[in-house]
C-alpha positions in Angstrom: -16.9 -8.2 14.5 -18.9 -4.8 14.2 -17.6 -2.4 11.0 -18.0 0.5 14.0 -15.6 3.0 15.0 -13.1 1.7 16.3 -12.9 -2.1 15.3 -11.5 -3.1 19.0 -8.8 -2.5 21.1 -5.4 -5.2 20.1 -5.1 -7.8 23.1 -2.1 -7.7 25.4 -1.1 -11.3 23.9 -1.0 -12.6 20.0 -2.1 -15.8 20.6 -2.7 -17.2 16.6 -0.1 -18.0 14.3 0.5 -15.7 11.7 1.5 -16.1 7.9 4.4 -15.9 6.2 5.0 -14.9 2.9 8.6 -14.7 1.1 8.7 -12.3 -1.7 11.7 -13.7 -4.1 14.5 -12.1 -4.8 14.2 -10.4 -8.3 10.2 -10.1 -7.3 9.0 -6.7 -9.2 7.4 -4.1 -7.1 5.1 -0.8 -8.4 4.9 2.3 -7.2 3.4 5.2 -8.0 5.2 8.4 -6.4 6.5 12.0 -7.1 9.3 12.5 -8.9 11.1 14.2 -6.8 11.3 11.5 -4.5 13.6 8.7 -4.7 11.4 5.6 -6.0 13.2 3.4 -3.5 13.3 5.8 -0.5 11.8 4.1 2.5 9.0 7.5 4.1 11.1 8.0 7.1 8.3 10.4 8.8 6.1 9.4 10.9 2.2 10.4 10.5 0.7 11.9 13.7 -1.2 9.5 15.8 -4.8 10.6 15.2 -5.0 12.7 11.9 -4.0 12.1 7.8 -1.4 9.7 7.0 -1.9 6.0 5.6 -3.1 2.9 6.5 0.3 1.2 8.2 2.5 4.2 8.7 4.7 4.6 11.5 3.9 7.3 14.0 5.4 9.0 17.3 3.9 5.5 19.1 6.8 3.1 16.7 8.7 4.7 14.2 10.0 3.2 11.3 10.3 3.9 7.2 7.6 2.7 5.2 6.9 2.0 1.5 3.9 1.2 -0.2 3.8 -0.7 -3.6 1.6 -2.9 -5.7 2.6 -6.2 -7.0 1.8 -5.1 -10.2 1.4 -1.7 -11.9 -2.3 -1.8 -11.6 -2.6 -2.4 -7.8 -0.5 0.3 -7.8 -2.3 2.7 -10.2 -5.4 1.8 -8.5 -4.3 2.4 -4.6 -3.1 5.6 -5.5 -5.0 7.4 -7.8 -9.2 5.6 -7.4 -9.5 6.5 -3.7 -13.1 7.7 -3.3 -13.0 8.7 -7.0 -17.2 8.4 -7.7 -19.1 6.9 -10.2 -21.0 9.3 -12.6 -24.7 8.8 -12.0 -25.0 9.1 -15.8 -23.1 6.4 -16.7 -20.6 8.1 -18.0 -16.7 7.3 -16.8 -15.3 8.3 -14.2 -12.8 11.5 -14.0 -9.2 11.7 -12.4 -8.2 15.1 -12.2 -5.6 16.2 -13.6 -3.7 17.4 -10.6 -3.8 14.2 -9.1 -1.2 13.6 -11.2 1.3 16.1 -11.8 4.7 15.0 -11.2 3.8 11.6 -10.3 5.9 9.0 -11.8 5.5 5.5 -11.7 8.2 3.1 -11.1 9.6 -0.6 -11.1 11.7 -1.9 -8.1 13.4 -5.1 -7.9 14.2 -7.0 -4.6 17.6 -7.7 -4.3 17.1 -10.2 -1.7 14.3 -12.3 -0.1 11.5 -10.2 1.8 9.7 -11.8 4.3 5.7 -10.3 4.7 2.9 -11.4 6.7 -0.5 -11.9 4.5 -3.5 -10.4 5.6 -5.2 -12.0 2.5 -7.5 -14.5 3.9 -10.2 -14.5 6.9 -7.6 -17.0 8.4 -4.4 -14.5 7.4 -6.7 -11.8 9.4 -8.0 -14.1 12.5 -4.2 -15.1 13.5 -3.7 -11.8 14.0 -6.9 -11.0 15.8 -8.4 -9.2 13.3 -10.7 -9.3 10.1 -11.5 -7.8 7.1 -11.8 -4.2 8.6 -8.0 -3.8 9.0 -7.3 -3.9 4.9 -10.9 -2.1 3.8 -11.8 0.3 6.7 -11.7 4.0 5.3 -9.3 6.7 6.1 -11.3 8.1 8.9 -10.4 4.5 10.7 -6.4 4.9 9.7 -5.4 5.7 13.1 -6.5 2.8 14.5 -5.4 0.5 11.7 -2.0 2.0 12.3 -2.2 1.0 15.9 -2.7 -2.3 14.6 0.1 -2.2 12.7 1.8 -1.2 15.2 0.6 -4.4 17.8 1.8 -6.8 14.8 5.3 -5.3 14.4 5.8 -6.0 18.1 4.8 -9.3 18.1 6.3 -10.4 14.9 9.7 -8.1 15.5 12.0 -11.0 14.6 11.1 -11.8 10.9 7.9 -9.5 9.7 9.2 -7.1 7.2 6.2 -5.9 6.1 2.5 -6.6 5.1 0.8 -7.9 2.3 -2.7 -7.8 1.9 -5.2 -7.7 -1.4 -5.7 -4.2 -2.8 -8.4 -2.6 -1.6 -9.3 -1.0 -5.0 -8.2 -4.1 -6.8 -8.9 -7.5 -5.0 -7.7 -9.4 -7.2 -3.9 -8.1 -6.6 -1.9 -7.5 -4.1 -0.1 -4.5 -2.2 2.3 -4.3 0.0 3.7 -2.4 3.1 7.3 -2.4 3.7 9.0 -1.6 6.6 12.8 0.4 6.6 14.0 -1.0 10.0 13.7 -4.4 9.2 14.6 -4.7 5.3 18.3 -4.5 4.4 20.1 -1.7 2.9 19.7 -1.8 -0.7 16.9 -3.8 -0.6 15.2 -2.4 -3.7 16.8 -1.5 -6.9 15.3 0.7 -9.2 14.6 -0.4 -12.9 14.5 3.3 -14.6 14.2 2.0 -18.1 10.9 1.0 -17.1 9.9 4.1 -15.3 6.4 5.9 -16.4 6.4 9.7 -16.3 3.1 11.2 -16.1 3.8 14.5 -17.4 4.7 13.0 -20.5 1.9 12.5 -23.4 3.5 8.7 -23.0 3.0 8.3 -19.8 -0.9 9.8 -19.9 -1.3 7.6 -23.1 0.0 4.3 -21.0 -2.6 5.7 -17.7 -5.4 6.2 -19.4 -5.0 2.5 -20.8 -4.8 1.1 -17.4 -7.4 3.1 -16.2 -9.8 2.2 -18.9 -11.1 -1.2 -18.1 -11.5 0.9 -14.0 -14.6 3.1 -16.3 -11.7 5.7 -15.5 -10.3 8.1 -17.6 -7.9 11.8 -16.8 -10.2 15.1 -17.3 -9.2 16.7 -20.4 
């Protein structure tokens, strides 16, 4: 398949086999999100069809809450906060504004029951769907038609998908996830507060910036 704009059109029929992944009850979750959200709210807006929003958010086409999270804080640290953050030319490390975090939290979750996600981890995770690498790494400039995607799984997996996981596209070597509101029981998610990170804090900026650090990543002074 050709990296161009767009990847392909879904067919009318999913003829693989997807994946199935069960994340345990008790599994932690990490996300990264303002404080003045709930950390377990499900996003219950839809993104317009062509412009902004994420990579598998619902839209006008299928609606549905979402949630992203990492499968550990990094993934979570990393999807958020190192999207097109550049390399210094000089060597020198890279430099999250400041503003990119004000009051942004992170937090823990904890399933209270058995989640069942479809992987797009693996060529053969991607090719039972129809698709390949460019659904997880494509740029935001190709969201809308990953979300369309999204949207062409959910239909054909509407019995037991509920949600995706796939390796982090700013840290391959974990794992984050998509979940989706309509399909995860009430209560699904239960918020561990003791372990909650508050980046306005000189703790929580302390506890970043050693995350960040082996990423050649560091918050402007």
């Amino acid at each position: 398949m050709s990296d161009a704009v767009p990847n392909y059109r879904p067919p009318d029929a999913l003829t693989g086999t997807p994946g199935k992944v069960t994340l345990a009850r008790g599994a932690a979750l990490y996300r990264v999100h303002g404080s003045h959200r709930p950390a377990a709210g499900f996003n219950p807006r839809p993104s317009h069809c062509l412009y902004g929003g994420g990579r598998f958010d619902s839209t006008s086409c299928d609606r549905y809450g979402y949630l992203y999270a990492g499968l550990t804080p990094a993934a979570a640290v990393c999807e958020t906060l190192l999207r097109s953050l550049p390399f210094d030319p000089a060597g020198g490390p890279r430099l999250l504004p400041r503003r990119a975090v004000e009051g942004r939290r992170l937090s823990t979750l904890r399933l209270a029951s058995e989640l069942s996600v479809l992987p797009l981890t693996s060529a053969q995770d991607l090719a039972a769907v129809h698709q390949d690498t460019w659904l997880v790494h494509t740029e935001a400039h190709e969201y809308p038609y990953t979300r369309d995607w999204a949207h062409w799984i959910r239909r054909h997996t509407e019995t037991w998908a509920q949600g995706l996981l796939w390796a982090s596209k700013r840290e391959p070597a974990d794992r984050t996830v998509v979940l989706f509101g309509d399909r995860s029981p009430a209560e699904a998610l239960h918020v561990t507060e003791e372990d909650a990170v508050d980046f306005s804090t000189a703790e929580g900026r302390e506890w970043l910036n050693a995350v960040l650090q082996p990423y050649y990543v560091q918050l402007a002074p």
